[in-house]
C-alpha positions in Angstrom: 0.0 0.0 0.0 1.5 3.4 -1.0 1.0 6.5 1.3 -0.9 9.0 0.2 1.1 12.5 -0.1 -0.8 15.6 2.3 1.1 18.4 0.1 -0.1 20.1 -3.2 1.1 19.0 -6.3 -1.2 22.3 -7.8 -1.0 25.9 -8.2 -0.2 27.8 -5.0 -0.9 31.0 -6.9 -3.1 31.7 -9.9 -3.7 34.8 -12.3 -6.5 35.6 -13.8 -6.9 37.7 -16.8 -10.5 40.2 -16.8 -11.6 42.2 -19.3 -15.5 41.8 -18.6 -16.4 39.6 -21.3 -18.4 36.7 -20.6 -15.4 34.3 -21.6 -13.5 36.5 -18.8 -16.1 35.7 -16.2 -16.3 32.1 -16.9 -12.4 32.4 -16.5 -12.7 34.0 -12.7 -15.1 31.2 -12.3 -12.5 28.6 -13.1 -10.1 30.3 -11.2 -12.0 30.7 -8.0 -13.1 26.8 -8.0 -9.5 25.6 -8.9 -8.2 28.3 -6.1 -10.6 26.8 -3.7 -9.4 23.1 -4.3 -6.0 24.1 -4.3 -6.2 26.4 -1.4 -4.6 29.1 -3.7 -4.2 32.5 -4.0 -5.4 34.6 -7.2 -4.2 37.8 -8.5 -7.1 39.0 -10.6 -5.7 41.6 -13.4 -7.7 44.3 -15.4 -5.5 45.8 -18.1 -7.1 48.7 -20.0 -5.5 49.4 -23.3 -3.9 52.8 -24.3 -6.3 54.7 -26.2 -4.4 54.8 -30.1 -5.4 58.0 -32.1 -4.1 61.5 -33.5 -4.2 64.5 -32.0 -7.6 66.7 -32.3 -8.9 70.1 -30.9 -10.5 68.9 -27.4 -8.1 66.1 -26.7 -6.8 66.7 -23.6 -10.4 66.8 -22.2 -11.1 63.7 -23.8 -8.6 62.4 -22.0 -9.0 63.0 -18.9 -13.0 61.4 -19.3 -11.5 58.4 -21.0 -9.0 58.3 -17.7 -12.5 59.4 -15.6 -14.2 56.3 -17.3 -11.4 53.7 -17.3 -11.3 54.1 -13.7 -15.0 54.0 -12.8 -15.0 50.8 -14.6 -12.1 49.1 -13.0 -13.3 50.3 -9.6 -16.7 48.3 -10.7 -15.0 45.1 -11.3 -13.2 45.2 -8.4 -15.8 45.5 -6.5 -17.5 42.7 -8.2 -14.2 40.8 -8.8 -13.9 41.1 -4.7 -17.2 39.9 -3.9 -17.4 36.8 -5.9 -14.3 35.7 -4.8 -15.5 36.2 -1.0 -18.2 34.0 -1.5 -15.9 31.4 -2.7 -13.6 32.1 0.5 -10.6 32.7 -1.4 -8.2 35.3 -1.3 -7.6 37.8 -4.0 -5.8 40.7 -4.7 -7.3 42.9 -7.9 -5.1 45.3 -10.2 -5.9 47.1 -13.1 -3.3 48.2 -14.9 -2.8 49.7 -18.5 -0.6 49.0 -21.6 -0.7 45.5 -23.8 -2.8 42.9 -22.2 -0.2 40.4 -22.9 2.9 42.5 -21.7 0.8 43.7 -18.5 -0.2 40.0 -17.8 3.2 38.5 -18.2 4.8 41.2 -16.1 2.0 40.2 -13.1 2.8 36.7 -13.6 6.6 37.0 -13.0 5.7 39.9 -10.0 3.2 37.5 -8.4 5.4 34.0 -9.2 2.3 32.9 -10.4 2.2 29.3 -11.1 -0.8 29.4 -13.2 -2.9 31.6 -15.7 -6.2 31.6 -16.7 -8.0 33.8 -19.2 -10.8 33.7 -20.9 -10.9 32.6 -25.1 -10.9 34.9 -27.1 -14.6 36.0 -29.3 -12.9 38.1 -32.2 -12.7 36.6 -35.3 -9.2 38.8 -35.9 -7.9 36.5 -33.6 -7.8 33.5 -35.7 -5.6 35.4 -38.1 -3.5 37.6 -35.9 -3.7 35.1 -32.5 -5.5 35.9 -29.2 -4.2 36.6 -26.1 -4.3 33.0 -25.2 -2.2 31.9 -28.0 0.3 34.4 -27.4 0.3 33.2 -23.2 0.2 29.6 -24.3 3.6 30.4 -26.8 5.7 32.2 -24.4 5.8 29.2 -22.0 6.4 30.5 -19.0 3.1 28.9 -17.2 0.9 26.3 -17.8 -2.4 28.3 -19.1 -5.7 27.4 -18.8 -8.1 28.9 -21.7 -11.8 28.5 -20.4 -14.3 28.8 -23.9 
């Protein structure tokens, strides 16, 4: 008879990527139940992409609502992000950040020592062409990633 080994052969500590698409919900989801199991912690991670544009009359005003809106919106999810993750009793830390979703993720990742990332798939089409997030995670292979559909 062998013994049975009390450790964790799992995650310790997961990120999760959110960008409020259903695919990104049914990520945290994922995360939370395999965090729970595991008796992990999750770093969940909002990145809000640079707004791309020339220069027009009025821009600097734009800006700052843009800036206004952005962080209105990550305050939301945390909020939300926070909650669901209480009522799974596990513990998460929330950061939005801003710049290239992949970059910003990868740079958490190696902050955190994460030994696991989840994100949502990807619903653009461009993304079959051009590759998704996902992909991109999946080819650096620095973690083993989990893509929930």
């Amino acid at each position: 008879m062998s013994l049975f080994e009390l450790g964790t052969d799992g995650p310790t500590s997961i990120l999760v990527g959110l960008d409020g698409s259903i695919t990104s919900a049914r990520a945290a989801s994922y995360a939370a139940g395999l965090a729970r199991r595991q008796r992990a912690k999750v770093t969940a991670v909002y990145v809000v992409r640079p707004a791309m544009g020339l220069a027009v009359a009025g821009s600097a005003a734009l800006e700052v609502a843009r800036r206004e809106a952005h962080a209105e919106i990550a305050d939301d999810m945390r909020r939300e992000t926070e909650e669901f993750f209480r009522e799974f009793g596990v513990p998460i830390t929330f950061i939005a950040t801003s710049g290239d979703p992949f970059t910003e993720l990868c740079r958490v990742a190696e902050e955190i020592r994460a030994d696991a990332v989840v994100v949502g798939a990807s619903a653009h089409a461009a993304h079959r062409l051009a590759g998704s997030l996902a992909v991109r995670l999946v080819k650096a292979g620095r973690w083993p990633v989990t893509v929930v559909p």
